[in-house]
CHARMM internal coordinates of N, CA and C (Angstrom, degrees):
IC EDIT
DIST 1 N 1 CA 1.4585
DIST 1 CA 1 C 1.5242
ANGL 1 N 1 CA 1 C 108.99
DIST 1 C 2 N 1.5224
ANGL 1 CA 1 C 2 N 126.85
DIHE 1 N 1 CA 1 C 2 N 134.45
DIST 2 N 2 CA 1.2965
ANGL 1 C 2 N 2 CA 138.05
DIHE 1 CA 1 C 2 N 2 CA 177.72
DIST 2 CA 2 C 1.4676
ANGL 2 N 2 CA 2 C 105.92
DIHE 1 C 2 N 2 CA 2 C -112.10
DIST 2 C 3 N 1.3670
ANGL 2 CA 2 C 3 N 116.54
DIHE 2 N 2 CA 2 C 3 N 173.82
DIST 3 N 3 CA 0.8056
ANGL 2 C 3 N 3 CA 112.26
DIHE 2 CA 2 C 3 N 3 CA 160.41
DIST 3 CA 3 C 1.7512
ANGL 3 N 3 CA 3 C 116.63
DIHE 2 C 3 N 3 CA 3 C -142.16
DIST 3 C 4 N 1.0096
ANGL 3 CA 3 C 4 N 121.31
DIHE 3 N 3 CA 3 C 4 N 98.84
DIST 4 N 4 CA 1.5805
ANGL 3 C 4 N 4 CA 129.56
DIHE 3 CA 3 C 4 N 4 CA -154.80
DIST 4 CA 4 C 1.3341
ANGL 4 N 4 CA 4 C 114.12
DIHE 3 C 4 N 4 CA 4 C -79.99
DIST 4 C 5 N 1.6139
ANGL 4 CA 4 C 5 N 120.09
DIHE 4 N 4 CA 4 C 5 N 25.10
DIST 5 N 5 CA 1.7505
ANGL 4 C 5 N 5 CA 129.15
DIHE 4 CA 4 C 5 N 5 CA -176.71
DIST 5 CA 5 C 1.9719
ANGL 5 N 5 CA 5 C 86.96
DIHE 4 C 5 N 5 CA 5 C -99.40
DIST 5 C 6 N 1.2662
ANGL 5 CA 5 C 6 N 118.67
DIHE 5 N 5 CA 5 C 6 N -20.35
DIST 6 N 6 CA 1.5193
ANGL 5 C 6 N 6 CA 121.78
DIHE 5 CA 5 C 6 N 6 CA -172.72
DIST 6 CA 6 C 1.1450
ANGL 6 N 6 CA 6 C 121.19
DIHE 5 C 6 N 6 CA 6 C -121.60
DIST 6 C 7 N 2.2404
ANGL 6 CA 6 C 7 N 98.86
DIHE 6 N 6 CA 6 C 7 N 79.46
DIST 7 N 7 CA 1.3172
ANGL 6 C 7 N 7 CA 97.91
DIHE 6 CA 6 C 7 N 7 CA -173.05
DIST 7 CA 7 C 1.7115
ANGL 7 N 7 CA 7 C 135.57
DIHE 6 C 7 N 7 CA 7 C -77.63
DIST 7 C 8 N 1.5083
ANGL 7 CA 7 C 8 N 93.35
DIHE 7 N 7 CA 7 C 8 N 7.48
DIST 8 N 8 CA 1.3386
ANGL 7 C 8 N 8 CA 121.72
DIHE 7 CA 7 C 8 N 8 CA -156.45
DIST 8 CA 8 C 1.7692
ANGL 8 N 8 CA 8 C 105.18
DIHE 7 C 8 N 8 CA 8 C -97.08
DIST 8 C 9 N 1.6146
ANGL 8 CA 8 C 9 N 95.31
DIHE 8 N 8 CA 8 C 9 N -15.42
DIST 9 N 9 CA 1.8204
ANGL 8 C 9 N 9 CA 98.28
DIHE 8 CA 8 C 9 N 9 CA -179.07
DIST 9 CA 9 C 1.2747
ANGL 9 N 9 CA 9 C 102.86
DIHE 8 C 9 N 9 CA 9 C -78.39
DIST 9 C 10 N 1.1516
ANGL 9 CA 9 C 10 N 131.73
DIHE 9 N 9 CA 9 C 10 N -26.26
DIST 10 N 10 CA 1.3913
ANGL 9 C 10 N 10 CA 139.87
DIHE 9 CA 9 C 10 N 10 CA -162.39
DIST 10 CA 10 C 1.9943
ANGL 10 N 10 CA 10 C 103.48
DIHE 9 C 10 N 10 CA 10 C -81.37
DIST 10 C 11 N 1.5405
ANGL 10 CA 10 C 11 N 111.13
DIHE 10 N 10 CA 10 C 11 N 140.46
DIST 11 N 11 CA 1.1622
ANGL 10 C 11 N 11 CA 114.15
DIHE 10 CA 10 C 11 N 11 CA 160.09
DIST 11 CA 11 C 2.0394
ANGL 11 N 11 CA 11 C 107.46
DIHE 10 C 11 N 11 CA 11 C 99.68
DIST 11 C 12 N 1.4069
ANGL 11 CA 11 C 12 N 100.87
DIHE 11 N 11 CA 11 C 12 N -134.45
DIST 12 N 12 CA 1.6300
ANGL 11 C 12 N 12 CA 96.93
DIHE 11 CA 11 C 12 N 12 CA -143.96
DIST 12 CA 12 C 1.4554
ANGL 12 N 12 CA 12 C 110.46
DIHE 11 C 12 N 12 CA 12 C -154.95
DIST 12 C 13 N 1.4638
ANGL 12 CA 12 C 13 N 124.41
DIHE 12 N 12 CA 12 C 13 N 153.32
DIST 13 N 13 CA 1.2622
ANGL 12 C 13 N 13 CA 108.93
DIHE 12 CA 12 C 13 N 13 CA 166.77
DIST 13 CA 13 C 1.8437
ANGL 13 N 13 CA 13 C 116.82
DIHE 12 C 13 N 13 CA 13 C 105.41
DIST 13 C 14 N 1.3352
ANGL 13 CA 13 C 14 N 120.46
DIHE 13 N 13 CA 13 C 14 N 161.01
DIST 14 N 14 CA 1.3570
ANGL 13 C 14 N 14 CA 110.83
DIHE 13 CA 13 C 14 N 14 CA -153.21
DIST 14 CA 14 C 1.5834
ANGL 14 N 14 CA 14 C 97.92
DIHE 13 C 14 N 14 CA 14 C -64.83
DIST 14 C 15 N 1.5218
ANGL 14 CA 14 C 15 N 106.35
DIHE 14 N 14 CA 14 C 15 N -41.55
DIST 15 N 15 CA 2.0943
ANGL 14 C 15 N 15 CA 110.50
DIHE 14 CA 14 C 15 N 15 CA -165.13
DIST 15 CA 15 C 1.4312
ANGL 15 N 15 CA 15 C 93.28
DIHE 14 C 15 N 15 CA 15 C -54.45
DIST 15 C 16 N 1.9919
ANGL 15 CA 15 C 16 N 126.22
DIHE 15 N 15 CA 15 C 16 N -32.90
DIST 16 N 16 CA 1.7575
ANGL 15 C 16 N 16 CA 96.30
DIHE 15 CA 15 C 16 N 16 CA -165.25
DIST 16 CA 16 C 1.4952
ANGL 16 N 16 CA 16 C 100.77
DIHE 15 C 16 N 16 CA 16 C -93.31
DIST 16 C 17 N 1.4681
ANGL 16 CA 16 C 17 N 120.51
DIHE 16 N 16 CA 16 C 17 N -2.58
DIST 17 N 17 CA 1.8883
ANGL 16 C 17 N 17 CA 108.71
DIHE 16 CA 16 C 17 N 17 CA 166.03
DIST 17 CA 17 C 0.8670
ANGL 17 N 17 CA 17 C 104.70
DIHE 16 C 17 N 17 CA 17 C -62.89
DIST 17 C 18 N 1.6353
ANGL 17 CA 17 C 18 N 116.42
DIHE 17 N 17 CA 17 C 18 N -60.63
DIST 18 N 18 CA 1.3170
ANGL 17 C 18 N 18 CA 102.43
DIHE 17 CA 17 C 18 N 18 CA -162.98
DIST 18 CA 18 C 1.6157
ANGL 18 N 18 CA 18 C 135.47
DIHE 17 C 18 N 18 CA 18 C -61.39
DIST 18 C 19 N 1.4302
ANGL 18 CA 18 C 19 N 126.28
DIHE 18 N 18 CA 18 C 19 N -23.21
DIST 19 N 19 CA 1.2714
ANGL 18 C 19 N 19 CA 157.72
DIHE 18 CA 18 C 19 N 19 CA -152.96
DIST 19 CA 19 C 1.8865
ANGL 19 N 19 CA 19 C 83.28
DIHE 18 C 19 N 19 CA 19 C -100.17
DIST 19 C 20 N 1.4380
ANGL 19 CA 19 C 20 N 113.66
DIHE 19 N 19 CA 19 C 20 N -45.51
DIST 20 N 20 CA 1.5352
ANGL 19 C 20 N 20 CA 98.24
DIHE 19 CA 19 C 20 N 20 CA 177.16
DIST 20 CA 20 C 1.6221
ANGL 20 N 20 CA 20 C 133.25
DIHE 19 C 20 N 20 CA 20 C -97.92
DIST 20 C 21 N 1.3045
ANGL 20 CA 20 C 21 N 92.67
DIHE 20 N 20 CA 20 C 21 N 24.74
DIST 21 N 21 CA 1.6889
ANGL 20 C 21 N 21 CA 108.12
DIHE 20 CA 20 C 21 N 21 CA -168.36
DIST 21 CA 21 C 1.4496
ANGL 21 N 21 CA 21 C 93.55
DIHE 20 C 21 N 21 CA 21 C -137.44
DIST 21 C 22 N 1.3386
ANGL 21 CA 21 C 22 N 132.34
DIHE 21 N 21 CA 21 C 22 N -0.83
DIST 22 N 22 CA 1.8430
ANGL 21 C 22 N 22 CA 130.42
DIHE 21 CA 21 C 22 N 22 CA -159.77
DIST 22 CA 22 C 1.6666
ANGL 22 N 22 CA 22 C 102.75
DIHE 21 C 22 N 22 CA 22 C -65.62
DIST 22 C 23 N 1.2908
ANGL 22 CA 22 C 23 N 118.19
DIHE 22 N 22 CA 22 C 23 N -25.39
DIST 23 N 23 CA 1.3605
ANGL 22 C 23 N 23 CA 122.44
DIHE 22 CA 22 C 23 N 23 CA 172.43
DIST 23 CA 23 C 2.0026
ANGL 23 N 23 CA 23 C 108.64
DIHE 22 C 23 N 23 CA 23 C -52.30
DIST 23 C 24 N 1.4672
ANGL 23 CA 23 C 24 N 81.09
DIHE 23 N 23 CA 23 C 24 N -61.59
DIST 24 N 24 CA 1.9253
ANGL 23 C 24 N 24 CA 100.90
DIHE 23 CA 23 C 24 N 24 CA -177.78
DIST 24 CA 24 C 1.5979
ANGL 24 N 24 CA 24 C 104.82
DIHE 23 C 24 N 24 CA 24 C -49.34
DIST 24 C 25 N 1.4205
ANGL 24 CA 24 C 25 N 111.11
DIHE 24 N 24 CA 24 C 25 N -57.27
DIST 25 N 25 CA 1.3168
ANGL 24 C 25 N 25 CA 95.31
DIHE 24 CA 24 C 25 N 25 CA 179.73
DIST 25 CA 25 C 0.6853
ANGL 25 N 25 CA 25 C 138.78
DIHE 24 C 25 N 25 CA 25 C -75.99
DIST 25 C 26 N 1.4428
ANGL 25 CA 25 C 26 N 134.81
DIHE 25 N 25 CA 25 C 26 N -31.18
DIST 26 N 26 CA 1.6491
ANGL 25 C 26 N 26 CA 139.94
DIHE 25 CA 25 C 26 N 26 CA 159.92
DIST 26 CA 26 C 1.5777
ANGL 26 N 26 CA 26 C 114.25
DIHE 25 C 26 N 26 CA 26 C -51.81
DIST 26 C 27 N 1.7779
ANGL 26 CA 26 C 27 N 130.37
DIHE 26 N 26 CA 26 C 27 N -34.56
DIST 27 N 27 CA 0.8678
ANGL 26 C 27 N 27 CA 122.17
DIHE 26 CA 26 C 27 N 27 CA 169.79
DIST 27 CA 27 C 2.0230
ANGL 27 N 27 CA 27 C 119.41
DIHE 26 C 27 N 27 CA 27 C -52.79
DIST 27 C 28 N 1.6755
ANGL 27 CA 27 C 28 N 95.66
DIHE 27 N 27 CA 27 C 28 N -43.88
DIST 28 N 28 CA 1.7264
ANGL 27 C 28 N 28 CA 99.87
DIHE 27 CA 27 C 28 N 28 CA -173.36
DIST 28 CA 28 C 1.3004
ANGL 28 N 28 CA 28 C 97.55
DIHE 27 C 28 N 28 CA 28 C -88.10
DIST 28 C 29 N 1.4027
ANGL 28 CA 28 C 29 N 129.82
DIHE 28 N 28 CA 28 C 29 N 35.25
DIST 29 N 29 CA 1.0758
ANGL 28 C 29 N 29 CA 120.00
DIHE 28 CA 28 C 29 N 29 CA 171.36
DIST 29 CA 29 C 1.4343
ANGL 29 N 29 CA 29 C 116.90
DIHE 28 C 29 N 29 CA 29 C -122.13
DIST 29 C 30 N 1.6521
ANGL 29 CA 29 C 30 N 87.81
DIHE 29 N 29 CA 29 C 30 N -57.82
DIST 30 N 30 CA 2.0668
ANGL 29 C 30 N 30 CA 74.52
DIHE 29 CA 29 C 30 N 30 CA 155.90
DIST 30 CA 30 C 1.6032
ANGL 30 N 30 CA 30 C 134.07
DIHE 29 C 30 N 30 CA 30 C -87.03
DIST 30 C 31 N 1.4143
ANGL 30 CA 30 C 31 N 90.25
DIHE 30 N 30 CA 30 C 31 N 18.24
DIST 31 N 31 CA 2.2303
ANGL 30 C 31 N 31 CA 108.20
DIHE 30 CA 30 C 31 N 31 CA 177.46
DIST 31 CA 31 C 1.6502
ANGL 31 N 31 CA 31 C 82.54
DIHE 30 C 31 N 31 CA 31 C -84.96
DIST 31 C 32 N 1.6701
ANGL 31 CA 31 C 32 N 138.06
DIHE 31 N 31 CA 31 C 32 N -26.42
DIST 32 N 32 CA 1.5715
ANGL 31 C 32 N 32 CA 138.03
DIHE 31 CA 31 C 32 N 32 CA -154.00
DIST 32 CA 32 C 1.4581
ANGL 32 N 32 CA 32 C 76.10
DIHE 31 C 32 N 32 CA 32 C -91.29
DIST 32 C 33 N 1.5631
ANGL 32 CA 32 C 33 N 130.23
DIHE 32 N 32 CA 32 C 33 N -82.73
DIST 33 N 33 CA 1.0485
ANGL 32 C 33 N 33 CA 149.36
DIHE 32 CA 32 C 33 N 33 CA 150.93
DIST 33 CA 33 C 1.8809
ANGL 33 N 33 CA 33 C 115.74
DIHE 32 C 33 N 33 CA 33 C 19.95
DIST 33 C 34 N 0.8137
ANGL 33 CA 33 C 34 N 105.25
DIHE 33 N 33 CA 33 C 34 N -91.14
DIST 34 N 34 CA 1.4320
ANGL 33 C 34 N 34 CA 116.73
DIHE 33 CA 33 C 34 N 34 CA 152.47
DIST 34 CA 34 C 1.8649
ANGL 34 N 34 CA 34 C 133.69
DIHE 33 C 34 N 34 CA 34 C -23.84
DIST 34 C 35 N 1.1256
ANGL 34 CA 34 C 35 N 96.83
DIHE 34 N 34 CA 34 C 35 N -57.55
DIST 35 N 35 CA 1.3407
ANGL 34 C 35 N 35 CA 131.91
DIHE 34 CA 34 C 35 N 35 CA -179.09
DIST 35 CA 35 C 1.4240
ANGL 35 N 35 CA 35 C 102.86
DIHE 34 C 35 N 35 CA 35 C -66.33
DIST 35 C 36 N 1.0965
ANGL 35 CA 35 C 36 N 136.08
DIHE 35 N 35 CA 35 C 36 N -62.84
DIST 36 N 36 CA 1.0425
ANGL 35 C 36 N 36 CA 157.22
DIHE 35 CA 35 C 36 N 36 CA 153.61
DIST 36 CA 36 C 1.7089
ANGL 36 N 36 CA 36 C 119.42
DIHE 35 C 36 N 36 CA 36 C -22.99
DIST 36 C 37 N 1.2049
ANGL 36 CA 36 C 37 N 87.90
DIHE 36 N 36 CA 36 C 37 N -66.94
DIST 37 N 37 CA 2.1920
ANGL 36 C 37 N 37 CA 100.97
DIHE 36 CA 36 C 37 N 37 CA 174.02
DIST 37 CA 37 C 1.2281
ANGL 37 N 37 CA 37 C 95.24
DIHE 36 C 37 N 37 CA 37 C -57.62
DIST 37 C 38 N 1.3500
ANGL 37 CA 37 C 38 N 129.34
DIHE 37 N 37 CA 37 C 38 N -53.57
DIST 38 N 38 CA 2.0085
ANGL 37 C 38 N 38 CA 134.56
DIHE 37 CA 37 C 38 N 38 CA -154.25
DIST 38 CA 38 C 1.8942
ANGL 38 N 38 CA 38 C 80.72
DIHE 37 C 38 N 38 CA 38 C -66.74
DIST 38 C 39 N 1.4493
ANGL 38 CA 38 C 39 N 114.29
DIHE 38 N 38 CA 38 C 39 N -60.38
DIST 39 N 39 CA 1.3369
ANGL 38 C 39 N 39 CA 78.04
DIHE 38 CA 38 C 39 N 39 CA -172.54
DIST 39 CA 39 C 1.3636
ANGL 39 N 39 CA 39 C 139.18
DIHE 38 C 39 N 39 CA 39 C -109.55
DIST 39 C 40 N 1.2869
ANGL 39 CA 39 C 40 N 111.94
DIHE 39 N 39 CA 39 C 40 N 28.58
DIST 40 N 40 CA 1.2561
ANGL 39 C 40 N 40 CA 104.71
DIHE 39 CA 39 C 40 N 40 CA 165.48
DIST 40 CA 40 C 1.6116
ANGL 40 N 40 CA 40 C 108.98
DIHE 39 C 40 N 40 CA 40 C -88.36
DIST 40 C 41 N 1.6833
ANGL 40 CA 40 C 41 N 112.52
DIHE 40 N 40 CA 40 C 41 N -23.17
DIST 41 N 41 CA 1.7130
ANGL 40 C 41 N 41 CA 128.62
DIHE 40 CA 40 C 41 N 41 CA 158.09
DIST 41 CA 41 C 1.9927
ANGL 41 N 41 CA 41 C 109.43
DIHE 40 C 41 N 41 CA 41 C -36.67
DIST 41 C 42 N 0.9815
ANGL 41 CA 41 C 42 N 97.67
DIHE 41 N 41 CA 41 C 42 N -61.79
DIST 42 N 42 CA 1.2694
ANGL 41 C 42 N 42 CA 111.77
DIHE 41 CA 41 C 42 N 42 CA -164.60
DIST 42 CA 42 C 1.6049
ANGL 42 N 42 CA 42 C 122.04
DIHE 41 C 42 N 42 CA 42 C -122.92
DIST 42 C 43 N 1.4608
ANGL 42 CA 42 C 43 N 117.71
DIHE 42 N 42 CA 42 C 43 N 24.65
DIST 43 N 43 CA 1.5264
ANGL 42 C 43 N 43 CA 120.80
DIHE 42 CA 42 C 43 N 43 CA -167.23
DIST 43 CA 43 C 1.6218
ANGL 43 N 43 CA 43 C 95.60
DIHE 42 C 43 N 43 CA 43 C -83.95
DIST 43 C 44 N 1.2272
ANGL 43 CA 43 C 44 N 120.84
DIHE 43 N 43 CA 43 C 44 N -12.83
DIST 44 N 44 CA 1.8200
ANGL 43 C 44 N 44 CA 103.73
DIHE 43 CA 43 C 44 N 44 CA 178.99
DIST 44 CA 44 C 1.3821
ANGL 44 N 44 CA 44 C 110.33
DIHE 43 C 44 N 44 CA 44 C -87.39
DIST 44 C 45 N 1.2862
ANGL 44 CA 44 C 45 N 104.18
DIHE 44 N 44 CA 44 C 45 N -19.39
DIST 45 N 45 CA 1.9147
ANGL 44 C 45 N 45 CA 98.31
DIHE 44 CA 44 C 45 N 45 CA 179.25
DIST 45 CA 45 C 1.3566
ANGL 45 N 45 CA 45 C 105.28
DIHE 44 C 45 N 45 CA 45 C -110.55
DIST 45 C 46 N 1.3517
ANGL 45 CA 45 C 46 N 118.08
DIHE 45 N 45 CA 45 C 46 N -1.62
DIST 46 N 46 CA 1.3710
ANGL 45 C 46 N 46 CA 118.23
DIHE 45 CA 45 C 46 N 46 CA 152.59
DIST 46 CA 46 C 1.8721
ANGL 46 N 46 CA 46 C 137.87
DIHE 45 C 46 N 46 CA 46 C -42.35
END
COOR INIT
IC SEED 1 N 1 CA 1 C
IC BUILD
């Protein structure tokens, strides 16, 4: 079974990783993101 509304799942190459992982990266990006504010917020009493 396919499903042919997602022509973008199909095929190869950096545009369909990225387009199929965009969840993954935006998550470790604002988890970097994040991480980042706390410590420059709080890196002396860290």
């Amino acid at each position: 079974m396919t499903d042919d509304g997602d022509e973008w799942t199909e095929g190869g190459g950096l545009a369909h990783a990225i387009r199929a992982r965009s969840g993954v990266i935006l998550g470790v990006v604002g988890l970097a993101a994040w991480i980042a504010l706390v410590w420059f917020m709080f890196g002396d009493v860290l």
